[in-house]
PASEBA-1860 file (N, C-alpha, C; in nm, 3 decimals):
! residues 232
1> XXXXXXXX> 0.084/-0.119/0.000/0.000/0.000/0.000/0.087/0.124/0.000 ~ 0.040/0.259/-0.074/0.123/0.391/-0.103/0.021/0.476/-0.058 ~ 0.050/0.559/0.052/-0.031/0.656/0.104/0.011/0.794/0.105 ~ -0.063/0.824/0.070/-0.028/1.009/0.029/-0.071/1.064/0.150 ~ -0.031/1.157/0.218/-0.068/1.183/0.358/-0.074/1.345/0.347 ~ -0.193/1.405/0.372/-0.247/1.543/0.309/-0.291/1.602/0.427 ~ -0.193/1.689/0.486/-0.266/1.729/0.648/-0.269/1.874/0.636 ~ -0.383/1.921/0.703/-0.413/2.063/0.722/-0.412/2.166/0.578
9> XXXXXXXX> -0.532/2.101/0.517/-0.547/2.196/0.382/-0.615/2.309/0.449 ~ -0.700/2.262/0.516/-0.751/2.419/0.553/-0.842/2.455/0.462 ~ -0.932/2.358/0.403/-1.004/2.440/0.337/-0.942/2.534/0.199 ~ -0.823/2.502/0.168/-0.780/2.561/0.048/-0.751/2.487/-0.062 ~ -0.898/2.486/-0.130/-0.927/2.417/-0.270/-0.836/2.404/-0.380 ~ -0.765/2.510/-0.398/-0.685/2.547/-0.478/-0.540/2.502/-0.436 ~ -0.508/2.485/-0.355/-0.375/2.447/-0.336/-0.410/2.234/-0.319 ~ -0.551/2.242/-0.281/-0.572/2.085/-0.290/-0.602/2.014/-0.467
17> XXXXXXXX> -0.640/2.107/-0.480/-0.647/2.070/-0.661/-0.524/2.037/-0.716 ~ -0.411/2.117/-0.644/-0.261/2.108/-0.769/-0.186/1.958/-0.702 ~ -0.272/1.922/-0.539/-0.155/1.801/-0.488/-0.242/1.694/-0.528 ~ -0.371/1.661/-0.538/-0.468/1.572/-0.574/-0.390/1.543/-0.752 ~ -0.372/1.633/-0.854/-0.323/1.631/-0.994/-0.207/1.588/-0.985 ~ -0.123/1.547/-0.857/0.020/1.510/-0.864/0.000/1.300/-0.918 ~ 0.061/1.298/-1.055/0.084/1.201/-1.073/0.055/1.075/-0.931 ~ 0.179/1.072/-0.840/0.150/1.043/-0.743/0.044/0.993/-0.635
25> XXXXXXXX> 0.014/1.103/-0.627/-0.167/1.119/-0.521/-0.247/1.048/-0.612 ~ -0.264/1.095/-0.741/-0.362/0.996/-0.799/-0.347/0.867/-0.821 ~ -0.239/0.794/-0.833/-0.242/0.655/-0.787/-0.168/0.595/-0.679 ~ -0.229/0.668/-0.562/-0.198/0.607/-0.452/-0.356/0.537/-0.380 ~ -0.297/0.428/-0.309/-0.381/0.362/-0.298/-0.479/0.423/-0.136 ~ -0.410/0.485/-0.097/-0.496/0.574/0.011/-0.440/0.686/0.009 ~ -0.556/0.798/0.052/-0.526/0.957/0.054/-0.567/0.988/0.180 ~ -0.459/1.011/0.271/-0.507/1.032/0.394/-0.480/1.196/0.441
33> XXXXXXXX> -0.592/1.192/0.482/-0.638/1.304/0.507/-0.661/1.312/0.672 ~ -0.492/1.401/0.724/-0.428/1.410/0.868/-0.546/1.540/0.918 ~ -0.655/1.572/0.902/-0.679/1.641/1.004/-0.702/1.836/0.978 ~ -0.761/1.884/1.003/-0.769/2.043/1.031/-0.788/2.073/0.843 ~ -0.902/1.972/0.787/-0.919/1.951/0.666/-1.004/2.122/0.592 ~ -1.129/2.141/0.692/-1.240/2.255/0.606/-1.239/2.401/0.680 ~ -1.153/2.407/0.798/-1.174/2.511/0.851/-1.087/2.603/0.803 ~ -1.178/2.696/0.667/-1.097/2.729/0.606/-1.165/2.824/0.476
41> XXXXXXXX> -1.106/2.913/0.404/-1.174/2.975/0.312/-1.293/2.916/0.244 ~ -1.259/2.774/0.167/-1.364/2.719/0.118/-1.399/2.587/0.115 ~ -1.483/2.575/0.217/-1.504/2.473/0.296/-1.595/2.340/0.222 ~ -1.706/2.446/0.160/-1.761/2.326/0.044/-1.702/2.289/-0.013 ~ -1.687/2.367/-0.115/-1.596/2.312/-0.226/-1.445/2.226/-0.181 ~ -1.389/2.224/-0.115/-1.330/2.132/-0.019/-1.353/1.959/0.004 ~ -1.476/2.041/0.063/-1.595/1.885/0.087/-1.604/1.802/0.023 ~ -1.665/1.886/-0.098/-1.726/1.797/-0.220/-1.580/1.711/-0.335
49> XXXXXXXX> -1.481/1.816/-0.310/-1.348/1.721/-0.396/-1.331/1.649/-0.313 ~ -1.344/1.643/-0.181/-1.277/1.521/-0.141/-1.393/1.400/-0.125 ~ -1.499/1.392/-0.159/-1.618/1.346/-0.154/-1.584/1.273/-0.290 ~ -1.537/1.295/-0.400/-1.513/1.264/-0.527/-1.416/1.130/-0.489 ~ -1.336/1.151/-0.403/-1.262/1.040/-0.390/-1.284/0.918/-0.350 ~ -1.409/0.939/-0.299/-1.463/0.784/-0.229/-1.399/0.748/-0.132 ~ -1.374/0.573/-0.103/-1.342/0.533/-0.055/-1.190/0.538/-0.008 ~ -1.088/0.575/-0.093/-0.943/0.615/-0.108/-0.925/0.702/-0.036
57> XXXXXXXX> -1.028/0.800/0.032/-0.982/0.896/0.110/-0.989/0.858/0.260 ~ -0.920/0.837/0.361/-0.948/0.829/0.470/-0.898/0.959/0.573 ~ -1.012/0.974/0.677/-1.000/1.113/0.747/-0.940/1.071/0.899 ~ -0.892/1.137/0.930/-0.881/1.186/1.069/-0.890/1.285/1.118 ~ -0.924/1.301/1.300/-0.970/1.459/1.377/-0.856/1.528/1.367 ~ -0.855/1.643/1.359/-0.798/1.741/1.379/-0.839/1.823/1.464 ~ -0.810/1.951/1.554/-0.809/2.005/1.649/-0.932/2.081/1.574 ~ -0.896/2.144/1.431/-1.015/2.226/1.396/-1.142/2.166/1.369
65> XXXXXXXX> -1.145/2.067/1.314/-1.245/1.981/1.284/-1.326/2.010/1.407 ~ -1.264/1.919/1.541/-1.390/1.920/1.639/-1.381/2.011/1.719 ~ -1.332/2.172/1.663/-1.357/2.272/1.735/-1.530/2.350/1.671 ~ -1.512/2.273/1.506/-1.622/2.342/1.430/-1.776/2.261/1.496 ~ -1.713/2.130/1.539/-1.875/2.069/1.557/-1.869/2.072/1.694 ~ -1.762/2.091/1.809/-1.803/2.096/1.962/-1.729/2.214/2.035 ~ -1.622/2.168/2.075/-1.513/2.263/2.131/-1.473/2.379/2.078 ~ -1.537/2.522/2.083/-1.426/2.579/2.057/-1.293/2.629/2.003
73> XXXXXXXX> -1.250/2.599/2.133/-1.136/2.597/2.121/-1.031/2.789/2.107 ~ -0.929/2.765/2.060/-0.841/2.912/2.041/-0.894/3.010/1.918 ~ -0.941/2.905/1.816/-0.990/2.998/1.714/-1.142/3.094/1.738 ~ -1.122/3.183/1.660/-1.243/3.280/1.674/-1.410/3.214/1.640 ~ -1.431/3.248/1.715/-1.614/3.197/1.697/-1.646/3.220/1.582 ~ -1.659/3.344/1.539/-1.667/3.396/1.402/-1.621/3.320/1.285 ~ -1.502/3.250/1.324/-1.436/3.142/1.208/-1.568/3.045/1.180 ~ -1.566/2.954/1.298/-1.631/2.847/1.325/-1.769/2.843/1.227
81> XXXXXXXX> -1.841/2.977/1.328/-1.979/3.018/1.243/-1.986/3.036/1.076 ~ -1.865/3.113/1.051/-1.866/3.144/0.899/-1.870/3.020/0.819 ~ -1.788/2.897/0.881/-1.755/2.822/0.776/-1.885/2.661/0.787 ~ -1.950/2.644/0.914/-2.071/2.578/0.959/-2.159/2.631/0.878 ~ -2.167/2.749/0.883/-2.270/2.799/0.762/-2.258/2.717/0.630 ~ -2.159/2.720/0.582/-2.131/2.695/0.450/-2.088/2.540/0.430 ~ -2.151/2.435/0.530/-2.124/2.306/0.524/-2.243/2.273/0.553 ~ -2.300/2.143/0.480/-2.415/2.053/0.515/-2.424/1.982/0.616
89> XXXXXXXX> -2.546/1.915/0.697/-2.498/1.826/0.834/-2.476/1.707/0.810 ~ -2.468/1.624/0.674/-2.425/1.517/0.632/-2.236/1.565/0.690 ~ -2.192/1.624/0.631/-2.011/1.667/0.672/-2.028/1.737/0.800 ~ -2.076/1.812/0.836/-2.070/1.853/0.998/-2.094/1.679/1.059 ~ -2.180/1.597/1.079/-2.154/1.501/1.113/-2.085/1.380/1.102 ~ -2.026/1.431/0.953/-1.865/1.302/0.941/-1.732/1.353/1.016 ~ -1.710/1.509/1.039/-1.634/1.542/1.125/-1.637/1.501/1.258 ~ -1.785/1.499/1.328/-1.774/1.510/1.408/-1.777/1.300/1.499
97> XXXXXXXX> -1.755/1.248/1.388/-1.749/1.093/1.373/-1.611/1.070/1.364 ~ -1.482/1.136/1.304/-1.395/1.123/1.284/-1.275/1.073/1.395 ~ -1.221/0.990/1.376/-1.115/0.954/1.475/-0.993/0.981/1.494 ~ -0.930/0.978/1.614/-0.830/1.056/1.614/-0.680/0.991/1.553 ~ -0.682/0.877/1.550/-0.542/0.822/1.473/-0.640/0.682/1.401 ~ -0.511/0.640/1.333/-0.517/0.534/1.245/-0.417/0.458/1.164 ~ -0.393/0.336/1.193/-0.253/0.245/1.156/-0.284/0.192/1.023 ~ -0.166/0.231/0.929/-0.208/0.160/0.792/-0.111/0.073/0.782
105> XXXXXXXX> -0.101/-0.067/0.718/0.007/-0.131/0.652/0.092/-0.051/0.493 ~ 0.177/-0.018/0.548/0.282/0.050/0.437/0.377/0.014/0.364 ~ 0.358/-0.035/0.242/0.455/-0.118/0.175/0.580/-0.080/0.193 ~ 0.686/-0.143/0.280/0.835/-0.081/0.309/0.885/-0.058/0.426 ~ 0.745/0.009/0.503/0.766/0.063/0.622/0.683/-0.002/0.724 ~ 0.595/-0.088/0.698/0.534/-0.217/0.762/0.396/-0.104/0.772 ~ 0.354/-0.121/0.932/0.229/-0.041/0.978/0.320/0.067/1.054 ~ 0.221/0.203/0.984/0.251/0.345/0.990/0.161/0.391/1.075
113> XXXXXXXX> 0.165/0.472/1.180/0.084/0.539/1.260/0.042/0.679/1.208 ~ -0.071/0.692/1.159/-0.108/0.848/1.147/-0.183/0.918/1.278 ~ -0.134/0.998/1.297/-0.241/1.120/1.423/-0.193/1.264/1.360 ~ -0.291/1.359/1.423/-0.299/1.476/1.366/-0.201/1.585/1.430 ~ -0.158/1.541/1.525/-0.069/1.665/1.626/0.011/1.524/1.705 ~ -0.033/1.458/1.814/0.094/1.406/1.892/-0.010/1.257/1.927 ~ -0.003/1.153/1.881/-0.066/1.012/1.972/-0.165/1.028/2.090 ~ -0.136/1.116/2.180/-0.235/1.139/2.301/-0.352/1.255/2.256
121> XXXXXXXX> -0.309/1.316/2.175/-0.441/1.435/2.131/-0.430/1.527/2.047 ~ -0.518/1.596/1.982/-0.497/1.658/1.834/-0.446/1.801/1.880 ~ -0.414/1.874/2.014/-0.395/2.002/2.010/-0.202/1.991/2.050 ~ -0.177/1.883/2.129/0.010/1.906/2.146/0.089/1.950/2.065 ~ 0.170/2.047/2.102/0.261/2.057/2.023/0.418/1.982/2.059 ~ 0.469/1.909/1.899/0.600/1.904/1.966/0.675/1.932/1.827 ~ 0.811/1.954/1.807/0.828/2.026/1.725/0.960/1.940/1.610 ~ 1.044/1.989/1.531/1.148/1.961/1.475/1.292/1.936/1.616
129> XXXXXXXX> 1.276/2.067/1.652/1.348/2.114/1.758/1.282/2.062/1.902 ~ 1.227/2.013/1.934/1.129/1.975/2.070/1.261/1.848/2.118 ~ 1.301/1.852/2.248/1.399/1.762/2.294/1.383/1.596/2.277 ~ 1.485/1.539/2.281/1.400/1.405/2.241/1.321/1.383/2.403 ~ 1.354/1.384/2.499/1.261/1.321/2.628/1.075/1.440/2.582 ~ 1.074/1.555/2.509/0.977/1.601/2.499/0.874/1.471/2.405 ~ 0.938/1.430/2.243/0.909/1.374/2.213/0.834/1.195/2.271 ~ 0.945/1.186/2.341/0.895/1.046/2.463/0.791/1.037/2.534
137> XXXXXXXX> 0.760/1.169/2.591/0.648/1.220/2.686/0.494/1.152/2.608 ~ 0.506/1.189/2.457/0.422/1.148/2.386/0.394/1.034/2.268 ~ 0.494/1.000/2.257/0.522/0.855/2.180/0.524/0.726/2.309 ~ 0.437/0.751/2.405/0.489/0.649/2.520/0.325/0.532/2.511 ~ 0.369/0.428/2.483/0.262/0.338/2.424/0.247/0.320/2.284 ~ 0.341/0.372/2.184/0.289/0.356/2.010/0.413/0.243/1.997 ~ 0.385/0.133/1.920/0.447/0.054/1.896/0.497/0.042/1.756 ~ 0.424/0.123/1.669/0.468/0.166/1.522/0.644/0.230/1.506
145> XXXXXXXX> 0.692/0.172/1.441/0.825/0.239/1.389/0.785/0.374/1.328 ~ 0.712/0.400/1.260/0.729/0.513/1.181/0.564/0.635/1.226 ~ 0.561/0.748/1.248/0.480/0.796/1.307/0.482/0.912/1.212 ~ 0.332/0.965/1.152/0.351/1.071/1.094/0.245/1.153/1.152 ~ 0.255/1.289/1.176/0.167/1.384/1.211/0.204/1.502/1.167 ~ 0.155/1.652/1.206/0.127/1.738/1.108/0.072/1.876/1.213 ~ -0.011/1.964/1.201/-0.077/2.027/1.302/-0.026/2.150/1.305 ~ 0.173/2.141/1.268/0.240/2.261/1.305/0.279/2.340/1.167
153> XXXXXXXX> 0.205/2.275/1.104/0.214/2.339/0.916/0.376/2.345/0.901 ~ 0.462/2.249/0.933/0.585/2.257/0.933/0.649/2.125/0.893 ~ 0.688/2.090/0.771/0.759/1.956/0.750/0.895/1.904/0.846 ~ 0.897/1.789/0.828/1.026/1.769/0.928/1.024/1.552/0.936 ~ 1.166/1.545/0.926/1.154/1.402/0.975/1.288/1.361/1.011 ~ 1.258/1.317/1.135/1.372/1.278/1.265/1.333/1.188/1.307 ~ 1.453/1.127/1.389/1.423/0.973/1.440/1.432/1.032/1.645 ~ 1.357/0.938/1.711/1.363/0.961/1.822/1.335/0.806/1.900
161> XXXXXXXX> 1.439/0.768/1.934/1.420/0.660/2.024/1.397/0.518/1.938 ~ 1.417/0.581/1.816/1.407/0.430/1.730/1.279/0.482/1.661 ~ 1.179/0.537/1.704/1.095/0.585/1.607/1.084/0.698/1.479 ~ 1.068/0.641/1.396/1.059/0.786/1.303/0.947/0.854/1.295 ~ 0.952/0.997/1.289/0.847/1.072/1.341/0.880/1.172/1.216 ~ 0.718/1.183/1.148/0.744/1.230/0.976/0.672/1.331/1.024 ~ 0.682/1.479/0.977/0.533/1.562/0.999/0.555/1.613/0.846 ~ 0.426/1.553/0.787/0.412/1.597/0.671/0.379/1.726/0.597
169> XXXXXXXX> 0.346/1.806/0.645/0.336/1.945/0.666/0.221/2.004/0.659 ~ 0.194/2.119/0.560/0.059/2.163/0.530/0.043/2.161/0.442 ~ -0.099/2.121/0.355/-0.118/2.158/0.162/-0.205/2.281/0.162 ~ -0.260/2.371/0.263/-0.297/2.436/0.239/-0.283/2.564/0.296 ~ -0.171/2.574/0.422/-0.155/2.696/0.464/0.026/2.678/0.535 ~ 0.070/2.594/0.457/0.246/2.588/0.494/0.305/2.703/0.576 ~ 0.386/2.656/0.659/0.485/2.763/0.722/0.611/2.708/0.701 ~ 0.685/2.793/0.584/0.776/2.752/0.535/0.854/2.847/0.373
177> XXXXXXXX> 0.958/2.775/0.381/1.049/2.879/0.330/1.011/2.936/0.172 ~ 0.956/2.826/0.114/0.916/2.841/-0.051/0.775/2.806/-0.014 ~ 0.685/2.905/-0.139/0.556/2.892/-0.115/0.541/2.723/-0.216 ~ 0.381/2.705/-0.192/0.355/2.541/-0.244/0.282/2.473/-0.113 ~ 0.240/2.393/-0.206/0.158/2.269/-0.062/0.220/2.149/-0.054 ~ 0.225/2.160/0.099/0.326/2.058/0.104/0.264/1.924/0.155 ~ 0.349/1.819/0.127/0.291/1.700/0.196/0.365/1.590/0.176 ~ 0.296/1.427/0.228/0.436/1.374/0.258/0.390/1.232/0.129
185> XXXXXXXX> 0.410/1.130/0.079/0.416/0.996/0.018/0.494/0.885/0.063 ~ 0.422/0.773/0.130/0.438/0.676/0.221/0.439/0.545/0.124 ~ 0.575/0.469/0.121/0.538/0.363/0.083/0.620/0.330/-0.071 ~ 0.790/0.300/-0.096/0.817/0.201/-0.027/0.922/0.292/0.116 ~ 0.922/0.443/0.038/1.030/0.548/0.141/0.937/0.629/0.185 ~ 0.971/0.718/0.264/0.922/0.835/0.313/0.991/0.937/0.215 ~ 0.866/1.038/0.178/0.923/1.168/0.104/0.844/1.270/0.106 ~ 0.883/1.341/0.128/0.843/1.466/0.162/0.852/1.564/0.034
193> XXXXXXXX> 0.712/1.596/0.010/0.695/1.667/-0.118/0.646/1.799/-0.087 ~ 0.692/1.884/-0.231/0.588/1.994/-0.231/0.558/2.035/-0.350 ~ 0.439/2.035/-0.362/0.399/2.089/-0.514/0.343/2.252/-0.514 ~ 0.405/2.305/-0.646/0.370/2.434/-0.697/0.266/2.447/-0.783 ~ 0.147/2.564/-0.675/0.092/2.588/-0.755/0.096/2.785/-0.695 ~ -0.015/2.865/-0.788/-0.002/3.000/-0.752/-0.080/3.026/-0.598 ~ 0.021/3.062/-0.518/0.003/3.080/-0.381/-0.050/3.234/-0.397 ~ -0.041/3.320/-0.452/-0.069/3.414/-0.424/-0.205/3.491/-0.482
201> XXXXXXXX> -0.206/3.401/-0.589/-0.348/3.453/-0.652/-0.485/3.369/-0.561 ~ -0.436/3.245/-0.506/-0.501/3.175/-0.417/-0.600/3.255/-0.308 ~ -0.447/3.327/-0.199/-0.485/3.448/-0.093/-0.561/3.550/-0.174 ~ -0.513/3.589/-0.267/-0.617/3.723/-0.339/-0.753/3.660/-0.378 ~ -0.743/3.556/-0.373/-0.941/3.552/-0.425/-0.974/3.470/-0.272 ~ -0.946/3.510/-0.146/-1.052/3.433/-0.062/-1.116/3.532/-0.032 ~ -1.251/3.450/0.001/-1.418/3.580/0.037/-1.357/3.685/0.101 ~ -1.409/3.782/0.061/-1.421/3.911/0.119/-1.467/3.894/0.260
209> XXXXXXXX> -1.561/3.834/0.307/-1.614/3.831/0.434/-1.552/3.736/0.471 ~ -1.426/3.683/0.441/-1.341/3.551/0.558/-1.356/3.644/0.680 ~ -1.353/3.544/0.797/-1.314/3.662/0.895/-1.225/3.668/0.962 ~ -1.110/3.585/0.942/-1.013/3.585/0.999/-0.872/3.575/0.909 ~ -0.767/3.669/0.943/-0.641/3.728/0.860/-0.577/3.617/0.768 ~ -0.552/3.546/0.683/-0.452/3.433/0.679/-0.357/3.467/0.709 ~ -0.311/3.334/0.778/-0.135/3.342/0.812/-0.013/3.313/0.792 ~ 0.087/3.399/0.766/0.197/3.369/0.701/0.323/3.353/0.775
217> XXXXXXXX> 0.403/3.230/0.762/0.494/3.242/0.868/0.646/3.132/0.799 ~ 0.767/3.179/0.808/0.851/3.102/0.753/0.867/3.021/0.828 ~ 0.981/2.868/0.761/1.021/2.738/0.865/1.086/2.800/1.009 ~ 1.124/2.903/1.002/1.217/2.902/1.181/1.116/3.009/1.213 ~ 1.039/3.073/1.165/0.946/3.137/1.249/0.810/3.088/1.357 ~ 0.781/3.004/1.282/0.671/2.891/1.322/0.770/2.758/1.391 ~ 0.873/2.711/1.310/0.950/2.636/1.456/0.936/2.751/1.565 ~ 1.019/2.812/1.608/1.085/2.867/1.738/0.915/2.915/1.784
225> XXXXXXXX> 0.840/3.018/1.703/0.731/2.998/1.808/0.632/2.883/1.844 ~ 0.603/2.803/1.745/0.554/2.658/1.822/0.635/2.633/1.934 ~ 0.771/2.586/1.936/0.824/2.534/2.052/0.814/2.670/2.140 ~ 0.825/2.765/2.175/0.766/2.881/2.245/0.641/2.817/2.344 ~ 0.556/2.800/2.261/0.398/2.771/2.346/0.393/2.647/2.356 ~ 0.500/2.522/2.324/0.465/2.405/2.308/0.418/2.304/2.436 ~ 0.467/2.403/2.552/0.411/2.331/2.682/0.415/2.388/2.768 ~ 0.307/2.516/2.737/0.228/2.564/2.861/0.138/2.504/2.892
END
């Protein structure tokens, strides 16, 4: 099995259109989809491409996901509301069904652990830079060699304790040095991709009434402040 691992589009159609067209993604035999998928400029249209995929797509929670159907959470209410509006309760209730990890068999790499932020829960942060005993704190019970997660819109892959720990990054709102959506392809190696498409005409056409700023942040800006807040 070859799994394309697509975390935190965010609701950005357009940057999911150019990684879905990657040779690649289209014949991979699962498209997994890490989490913090619609909360995001355009949330239908989102929906509905990944609805196209059928069965090949498999989801997991993300922090935003079940902040839109329960919790809160850090983001603005206003987000939440804007983008619930603009989703049916058939998908408000597959989010809110969604689970938080999931082990695939990976041709190469045996069984792969996906979660959306850290094994114990979708909001931890731990980082590129996060110490290895930080990393331990939360890999304590996964028996998978290879662990991929995502959350910090930041690619990265290091070994810790014998485990490899992939974070595949973001396809739809990257923090990082070259614009593009990034993401990772599992199966028979680990690789870490990024495909180009126009990042900037993207930001210029989201709704006028978004209500919240998009955010832009390079690889050591978003490292050093993730690890900043990573364990208060």
């Amino acid at each position: 099995m070859r799994v394309a691992a697509l975390y935190d589009v965010h609701a950005n159609v357009g940057a999911l259109e150019a990684v879905l067209a990657e040779p690649d993604v289209a014949s991979a035999d699962v498209i997994l989809l890490g989490g913090d998928v619609l909360a995001g400029p355009w949330p239908s249209e989102t929906a509905e491409l990944l609805d196209s995929l059928g069965e090949r797509a498999r989801w997991l929670r993300g922090n935003a996901d079940r902040e839109l159907v329960g919790d809160r959470g850090r983001a603005p209410a206003e987000l939440h509301q804007w983008v619930r509006a603009r989703l049916n309760d058939t998908t408000l209730d597959r989010l809110a069904g969604l689970p938080l990890s999931l082990t695939l068999p990976v041709d190469g790499l045996g069984p792969v652990y996906f979660c959306h932020a850290t094994p114990r829960n979708d909001t931890e942060i731990r980082t590129a830079i996060s110490p290895d005993e930080r990393w331990l704190e939360v890999l304590g019970g996964v028996r998978e060699e290879v662990v991929v997660c995502g959350h910090t819109h930041v690619q990265f892959d290091r070994v810790v304790a014998g485990i490899r720990v992939v974070n595949a990054g973001s396809v739809g709102m990257p923090y990082e040095d070259a614009p593009g959506a990034y993401w990772g392809l599992l199966g028979p190696e680990v690789e870490l991709r990024r495909t180009e498409f126009d990042a900037a005409a993207v930001i210029a056409a989201i709704p006028a009434d978004y209500p919240v700023e998009w955010p832009v942040a390079d690889t050591r800006e978003a490292t050093e402040y993730f690890e900043s807040i990573a364990y208060d």
